[in-house]
Steps between C-alpha positions, in 0.01 A plus 500: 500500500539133651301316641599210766204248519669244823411463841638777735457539879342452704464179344849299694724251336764527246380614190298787679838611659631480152288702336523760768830572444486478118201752479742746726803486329303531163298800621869690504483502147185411362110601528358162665204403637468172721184319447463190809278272538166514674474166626803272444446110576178376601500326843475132351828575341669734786668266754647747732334713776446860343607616106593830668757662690436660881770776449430641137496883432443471130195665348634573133365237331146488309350190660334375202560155355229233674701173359208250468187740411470575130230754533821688652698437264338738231474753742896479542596462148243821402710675829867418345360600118380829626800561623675438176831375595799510256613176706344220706698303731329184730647276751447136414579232764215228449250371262209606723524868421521412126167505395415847652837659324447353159120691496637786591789473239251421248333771505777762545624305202187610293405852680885610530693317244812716553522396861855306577395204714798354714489238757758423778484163547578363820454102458428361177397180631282485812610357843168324521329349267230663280255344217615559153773751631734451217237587248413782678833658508540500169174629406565771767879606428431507083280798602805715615750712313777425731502245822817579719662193692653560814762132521625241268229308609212681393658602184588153363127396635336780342726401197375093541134671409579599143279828492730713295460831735843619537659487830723700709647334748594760794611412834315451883577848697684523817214665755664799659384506832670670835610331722389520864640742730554326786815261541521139369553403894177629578328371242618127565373560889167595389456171261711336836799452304860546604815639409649155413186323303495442139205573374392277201194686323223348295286796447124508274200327450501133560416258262592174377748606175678793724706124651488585870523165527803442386657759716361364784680137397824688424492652849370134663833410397727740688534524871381847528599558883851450341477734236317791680256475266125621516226465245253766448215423299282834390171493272155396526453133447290422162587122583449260801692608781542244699699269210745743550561542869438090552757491248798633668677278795381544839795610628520812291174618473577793799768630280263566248279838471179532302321826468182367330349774322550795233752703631551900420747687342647650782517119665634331158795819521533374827524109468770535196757705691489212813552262258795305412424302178170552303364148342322432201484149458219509247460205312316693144571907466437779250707751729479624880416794656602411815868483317494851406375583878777304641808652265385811613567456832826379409389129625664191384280268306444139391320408205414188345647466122214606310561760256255740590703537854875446374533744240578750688708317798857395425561189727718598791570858382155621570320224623448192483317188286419129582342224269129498530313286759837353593467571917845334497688780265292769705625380840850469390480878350346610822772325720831607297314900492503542871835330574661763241492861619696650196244324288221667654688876492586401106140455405357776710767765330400356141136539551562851478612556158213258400222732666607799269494309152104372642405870627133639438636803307698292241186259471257730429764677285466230289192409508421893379689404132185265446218796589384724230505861580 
């Protein structure tokens, strides 16, 4: 039996999703149980509106883990011993939760020595600062049997820490979601698009290293009248606002739409099949979610050249890369991709071979070699 210590819904956000659909395609095969969280962030640290999603059906997890109370923590660790797993498996994505993981690993270390411990590791280094964060890593990830890297960037970070716990690098999943039944016309009338617009996404939570910035300067410097072209900006801002809208010229700023807020599954499926071009003009990255959203929907995309985002795109056969922070390279790339049709139907057909080497069924294929039965 497994158990999957992460956070699930109806906690929102990316690793949550993640998790989801790991725990399901895992349950095919394997006895798991998913263990969430309790509480998550506490408010001081939570910048957005609500932790949790409006929409969610999901009541398999055990909500459990409280992530900053360590009178919980025993309880939890004396949960996960009792159920005496032949294999643990966490979700780590920031220093924060590290001190409530490494009790509980200690003492499933010394109550169920024979327990496989495995983390996926999501970011190695964290966005945001955090005190001491390197040390703590390492203290953390030495506890593990195996820690499973999901980009070239995680895996050469991880391997920057020198903690000697072997690593398996895997790959980022494609999310298979359907898409909407209801035609792409339709769709682009309800958002008060049109037929003719090209829709240039930025889609996720704002803040400062995701570079929304520098799209906005690549786009200051086209004439977007002229090129049909329509910004739409989707996620909750975690950063001021108004830098952003004062940022982009006057004369552009109706072209632009900004949905504000967390947005649903059934909205995201929505957004990405209106869209034209996907951005991600991120100026640091481990690897992107929001990429494996987009490729599903068959949707273009435009990545800055960070590893953790190009490995898997193949510039102008499936997609497409500019030089960090460079608004210049960005707004050329945009420019030359909407004034070349064949280009767009070239990348759009290759993202379809890509999506079945980055499936669910062949990730968690793999990541079944590591589990003991």
């Amino acid at each position: 039996m497994i158990i999957f210590l992460s956070v699930f819904p109806p906690f929102r956000g990316g690793i949550s999703r993640f998790s989801d659909f790991l725990f399901r395609f895992l349950s095919n095969n394997k006895e798991v149980k998913a263990y969430n969280f309790k509480v998550l962030y506490p408010k001081l640290l939570f910048p957005g509106s609500t932790q949790f999603e409006n929409d969610s059906s999901s009541n398999y997890s055990n909500r459990a883990l409280h992530s900053y109370n360590p009178f919980n923590w025993l309880i939890t660790s004396k949960k996960i011993i009792n159920e005496k797993p032949k294999s643990l498996i966490l979700s780590y994505w920031q220093p924060f939760f590290i001190f409530g993981y490494a009790y509980i690993l200690r003492n499933l270390r010394k109550n169920s020595p024979d327990t496989q411990i495995i983390t996926i590791a999501h970011n190695i280094i964290p966005h945001e600062k955090f005190p001491f964060s390197k040390q703590l890593m390492k203290w953390f990830f030495k506890k593990n049997d195996i820690v499973i890297t999901l980009s070239e960037q995680t895996t050469s970070e991880l391997s920057n820490l020198e903690t000697g716990v072997q690593n398996i690098k895997l790959f980022h999943p494609i999310y298979e979601s359907d898409k909407p039944n209801i035609s792409e016309l339709k769709l682009r009338e309800k958002y008060g698009f049109t037929k003719e617009d090209n829709i240039v996404l930025f889609f996720g939570i704002i803040r400062e290293y995701k570079g929304l910035n520098i799209l906005i300067e690549a786009l200051n410097m086209l004439t977007l009248k002229d090129h049909k072209l329509k910004p739409l900006i989707v996620g909750e801002f975690y950063d001021n606002k108004n830098k952003y809208i004062n940022s982009i010229n006057s004369e552009d700023r109706a072209q632009y739409l900004i949905i504000d807020r967390f947005v649903s599954s059934k909205e995201s499926a929505e957004i990405f099949s209106i869209s034209n071009l996907l951005v991600l003009p991120y100026k640091s990255a481990s690897q992107s979610g929001v990429l494996a959203d987009a490729l599903n929907f068959d949707l273009p995309c435009l990545v800055s050249n960070h590893p953790g985002l190009t490995e898997n795109i193949d510039h102008g056969k499936n997609g497409l890369v500019f030089e960090s922070e460079n608004s210049k390279s960005l707004s050329l790339i945009i420019s030359d991709f909407f004034s070349n049709k064949s280009s767009q139907k070239l990348i759009s057909s290759n993202i379809k071979t890509k999506k079945q080497e980055l499936s669910w069924n062949e990730f968690s294929a793999q990541l079944m070699k590591y589990l003991r039965d």
